[in-house]
C-alpha positions in Angstrom: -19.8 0.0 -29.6 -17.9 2.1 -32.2 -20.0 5.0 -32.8 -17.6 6.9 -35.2 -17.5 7.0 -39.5 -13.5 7.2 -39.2 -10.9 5.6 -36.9 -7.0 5.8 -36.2 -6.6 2.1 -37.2 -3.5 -0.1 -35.5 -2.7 -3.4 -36.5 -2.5 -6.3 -34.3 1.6 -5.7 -34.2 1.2 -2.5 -33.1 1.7 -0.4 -36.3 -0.5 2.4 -37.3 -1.7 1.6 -40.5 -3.7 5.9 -40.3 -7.0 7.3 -40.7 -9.5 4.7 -42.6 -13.3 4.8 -42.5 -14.9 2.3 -39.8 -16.5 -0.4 -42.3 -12.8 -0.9 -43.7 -11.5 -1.2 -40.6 -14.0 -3.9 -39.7 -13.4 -6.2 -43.0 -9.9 -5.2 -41.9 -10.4 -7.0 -38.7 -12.6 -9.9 -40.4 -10.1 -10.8 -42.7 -7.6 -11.0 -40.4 -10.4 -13.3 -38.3 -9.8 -10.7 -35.1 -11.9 -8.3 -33.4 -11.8 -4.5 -33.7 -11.5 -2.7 -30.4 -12.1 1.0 -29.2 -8.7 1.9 -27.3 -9.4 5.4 -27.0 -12.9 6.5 -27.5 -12.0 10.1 -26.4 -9.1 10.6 -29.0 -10.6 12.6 -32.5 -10.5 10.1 -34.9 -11.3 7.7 -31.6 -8.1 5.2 -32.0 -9.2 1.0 -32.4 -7.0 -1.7 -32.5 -7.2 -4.9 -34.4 -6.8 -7.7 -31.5 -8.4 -10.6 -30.4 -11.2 -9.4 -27.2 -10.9 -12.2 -25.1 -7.0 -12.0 -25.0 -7.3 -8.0 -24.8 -9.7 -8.9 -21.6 -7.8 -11.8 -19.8 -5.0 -9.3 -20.2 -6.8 -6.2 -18.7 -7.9 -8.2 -15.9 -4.5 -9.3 -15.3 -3.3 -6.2 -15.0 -5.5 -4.8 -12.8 -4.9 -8.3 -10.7 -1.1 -7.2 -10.7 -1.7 -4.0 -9.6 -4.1 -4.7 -6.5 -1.0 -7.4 -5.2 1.4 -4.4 -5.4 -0.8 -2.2 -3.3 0.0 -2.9 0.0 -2.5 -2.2 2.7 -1.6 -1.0 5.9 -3.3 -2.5 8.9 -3.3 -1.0 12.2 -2.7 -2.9 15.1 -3.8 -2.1 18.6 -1.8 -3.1 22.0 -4.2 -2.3 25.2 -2.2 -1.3 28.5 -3.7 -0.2 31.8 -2.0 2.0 34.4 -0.5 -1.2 36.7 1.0 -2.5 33.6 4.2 -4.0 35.2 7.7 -3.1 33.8 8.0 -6.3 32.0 4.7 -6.8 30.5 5.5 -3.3 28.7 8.9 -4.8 27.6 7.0 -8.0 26.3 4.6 -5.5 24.4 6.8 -3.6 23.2 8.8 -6.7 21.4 5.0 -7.1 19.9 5.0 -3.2 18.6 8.3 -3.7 16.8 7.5 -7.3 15.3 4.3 -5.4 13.9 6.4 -1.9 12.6 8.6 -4.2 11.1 5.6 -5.6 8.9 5.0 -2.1 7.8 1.9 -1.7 9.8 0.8 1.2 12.0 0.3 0.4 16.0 -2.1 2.0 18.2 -1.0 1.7 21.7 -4.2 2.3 24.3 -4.3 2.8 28.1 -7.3 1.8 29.5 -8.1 3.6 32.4 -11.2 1.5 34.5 -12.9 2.7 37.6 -11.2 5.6 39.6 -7.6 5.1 37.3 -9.1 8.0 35.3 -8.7 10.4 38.0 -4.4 9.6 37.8 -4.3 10.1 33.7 -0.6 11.9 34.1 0.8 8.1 34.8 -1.2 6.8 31.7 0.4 9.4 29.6 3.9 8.8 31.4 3.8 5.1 30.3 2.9 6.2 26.8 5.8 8.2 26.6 8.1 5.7 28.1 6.9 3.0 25.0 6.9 6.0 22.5 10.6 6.9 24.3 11.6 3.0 23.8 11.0 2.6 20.4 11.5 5.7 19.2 14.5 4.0 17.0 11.8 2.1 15.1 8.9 4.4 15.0 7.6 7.9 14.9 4.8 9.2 16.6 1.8 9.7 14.3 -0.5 10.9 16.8 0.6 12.2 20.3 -1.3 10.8 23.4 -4.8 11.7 23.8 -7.4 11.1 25.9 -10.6 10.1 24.3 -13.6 9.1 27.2 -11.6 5.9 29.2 -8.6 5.5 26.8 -6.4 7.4 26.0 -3.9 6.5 22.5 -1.2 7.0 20.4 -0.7 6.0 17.2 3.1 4.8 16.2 3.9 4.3 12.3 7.1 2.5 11.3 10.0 4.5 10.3 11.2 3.7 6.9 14.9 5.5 7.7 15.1 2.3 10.2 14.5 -0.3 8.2 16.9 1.3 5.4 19.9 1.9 7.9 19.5 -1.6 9.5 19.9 -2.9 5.3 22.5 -0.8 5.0 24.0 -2.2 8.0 23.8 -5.5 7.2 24.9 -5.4 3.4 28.3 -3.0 5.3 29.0 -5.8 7.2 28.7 -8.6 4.6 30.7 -6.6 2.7 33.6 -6.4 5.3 33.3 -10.4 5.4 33.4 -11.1 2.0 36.7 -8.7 2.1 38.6 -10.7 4.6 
């Protein structure tokens, strides 16, 4: 609701058309068989447009729409080891960890320590610096190792220089081909 006796009028084009009184901008709008909107209630005069609401809407909402698809949401994905972890199991989740950095999410590698385990936490925290010592070409420590009650966890986030040199790689090399 337009509270105001004068408004900074703008025509459905997009020209200002100045400073009228709000009844005239109405017929305005009537005779044009559009609505008059409030674009900027804050502004003094308080700035309307002539426009037809529904379109002014649908497009409002699609904005908004376009804008929540181009926020990206980073997920953080959890990979559980335990002390015994064999050798190749860590290589296998490690192939994991990379697959989900190269997503652009975050990973939180755990070691579960069960039973008496917790009473030899120096080889959970050498296993966690082994992974964070494999990867380290795809990911940067977030948060060092800590131990929290049973687990103890890192948290690995991907690293964008990576994923720009491995581009910059590959358009370097297509380049070279396309040369020959």
């Amino acid at each position: 609701m337009i509270r105001a006796d004068k408004v900074r009028l703008i025509d459905p084009e997009g020209n200002q058309l100045g400073v009228i009184g709000f009844k005239e901008a109405l017929m305005k709008a009537e005779d044009l068989g559009l609505d008059l909107v409030e674009v900027a209630p804050n502004a003094n005069p308080p700035v309307c447009r002539i426009l037809d609401f529904g379109k002014f809407k649908y497009q409002q909402s699609k904005k908004a729409h376009d804008a929540k698809k181009k926020q990206s949401t980073v997920q953080v994905k959890e990979v559980k080891l335990r002390p015994k972890t064999e050798d190749h199991d860590i290589e296998y989740k490690l192939k994991h960890m990379r697959k989900f950095l190269e997503q652009g999410n975050k990973v939180k590698v755990s070691m579960i320590f069960r039973g008496r385990e917790i009473t030899h936490t120096e080889i959970g925290m050498e296993i966690l610096n082994k992974v964070a010592d494999e990867i380290k070409d795809d990911a940067l420590v977030e948060q060092e190792p800590k131990l929290e009650g049973r687990n103890m966890s890192m948290i690995l986030t991907p690293q964008k220089s990576a994923k720009e040199g491995k581009k910059a790689k590959e358009e370097a090399e297509q380049g070279a081909d396309s040369q020959e």
